[in-house]
C-alpha positions in Angstrom: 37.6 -47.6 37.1 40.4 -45.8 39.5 41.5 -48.8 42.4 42.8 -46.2 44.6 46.1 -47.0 46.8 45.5 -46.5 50.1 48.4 -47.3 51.3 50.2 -43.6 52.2 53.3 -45.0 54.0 57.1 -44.5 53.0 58.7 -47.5 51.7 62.3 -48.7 50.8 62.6 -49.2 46.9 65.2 -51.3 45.7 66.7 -49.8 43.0 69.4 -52.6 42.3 73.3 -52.5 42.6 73.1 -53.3 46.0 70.9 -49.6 46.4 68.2 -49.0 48.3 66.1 -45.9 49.0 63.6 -44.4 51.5 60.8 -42.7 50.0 57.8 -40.5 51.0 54.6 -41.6 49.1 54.3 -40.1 45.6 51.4 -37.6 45.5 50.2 -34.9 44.1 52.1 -32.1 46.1 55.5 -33.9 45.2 54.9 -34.2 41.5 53.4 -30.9 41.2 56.1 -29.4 43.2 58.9 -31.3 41.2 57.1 -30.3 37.6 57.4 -26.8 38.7 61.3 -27.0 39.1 61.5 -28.4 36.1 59.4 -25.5 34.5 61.2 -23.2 35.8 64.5 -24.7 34.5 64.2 -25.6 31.3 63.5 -24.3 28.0 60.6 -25.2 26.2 61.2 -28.9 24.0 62.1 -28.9 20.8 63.6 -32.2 20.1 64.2 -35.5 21.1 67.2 -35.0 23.4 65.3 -31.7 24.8 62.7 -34.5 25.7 64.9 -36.5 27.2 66.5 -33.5 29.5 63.6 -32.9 30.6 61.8 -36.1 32.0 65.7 -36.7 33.3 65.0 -33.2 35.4 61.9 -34.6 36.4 62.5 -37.7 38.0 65.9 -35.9 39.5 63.7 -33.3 40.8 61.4 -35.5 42.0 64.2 -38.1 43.6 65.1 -35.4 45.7 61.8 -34.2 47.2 61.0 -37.7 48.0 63.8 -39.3 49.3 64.6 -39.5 52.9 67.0 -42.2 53.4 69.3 -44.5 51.4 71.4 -47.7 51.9 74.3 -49.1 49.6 75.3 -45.5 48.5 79.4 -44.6 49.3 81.6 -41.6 49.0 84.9 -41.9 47.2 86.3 -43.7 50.1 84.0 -46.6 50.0 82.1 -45.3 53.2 78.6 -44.8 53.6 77.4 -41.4 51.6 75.7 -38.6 53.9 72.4 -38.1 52.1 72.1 -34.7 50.3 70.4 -32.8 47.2 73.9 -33.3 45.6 74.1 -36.7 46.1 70.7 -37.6 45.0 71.2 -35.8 41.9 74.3 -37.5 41.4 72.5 -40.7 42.0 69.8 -40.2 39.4 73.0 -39.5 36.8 73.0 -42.7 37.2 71.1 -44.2 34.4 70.2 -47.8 35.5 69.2 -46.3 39.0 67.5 -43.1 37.6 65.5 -46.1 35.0 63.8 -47.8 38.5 63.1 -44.9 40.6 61.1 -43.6 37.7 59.4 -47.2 37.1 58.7 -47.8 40.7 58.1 -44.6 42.2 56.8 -42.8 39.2 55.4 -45.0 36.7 52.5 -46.2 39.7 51.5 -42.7 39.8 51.6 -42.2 36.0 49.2 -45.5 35.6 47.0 -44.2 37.9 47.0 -40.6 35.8 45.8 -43.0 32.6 43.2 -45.1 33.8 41.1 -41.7 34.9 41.7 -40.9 31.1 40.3 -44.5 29.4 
């Protein structure tokens, strides 16, 4: 059985480190949209660290369609960060950050995605 989440709001995600981000709802237009940059950037997989490019693209692809707002971010200064595509991208370079915006904005969606298959 799919529970659906009803709940189509953005939301703050605290991605540790004193970070925080705004994000639009995952759904189906932003994971579609961000699979398709990925597509179109990447070379087919053929190993392991191919793999690991890839889903890396994807939630950095993703992390910038969806968010919209961030806290706790700062330039080289120390001062707040002006949110941008660059910034977000540097962000997600970040491995612990890039780790739980993929398990809380992504993994939901991916759950969902499995139960329709059981």
């Amino acid at each position: 059985m799919i529970r659906l989440e009803l709940n189509r709001e953005p939301t703050w995600l605290d991605l540790g480190h004193g970070v925080r981000v705004h994000v639009r709802p995952c759904t189906t237009a932003l994971v579609m949209a961000a699979r398709a940059a990925v597509a179109r950037g990447i070379e087919p997989v053929t190993d392991d660290s191919a793999v690991g490019e890839r889903t890396a693209a994807l939630v950095k692809a993703l992390a910038k369609s969806a968010i919209d707002g961030w806290e706790g971010v700062g330039d080289q200064k120390g001062e707040p960060a002006r949110l941008t595509p660059e910034g977000v991208e540097a962000l997600m370079d970040l491995w612990p950050i890039a780790e739980a915006f993929e398990r809380q904005y992504l993994a939901p969606a991916l759950l969902l995605d499995a139960e329709k298959n059981a």
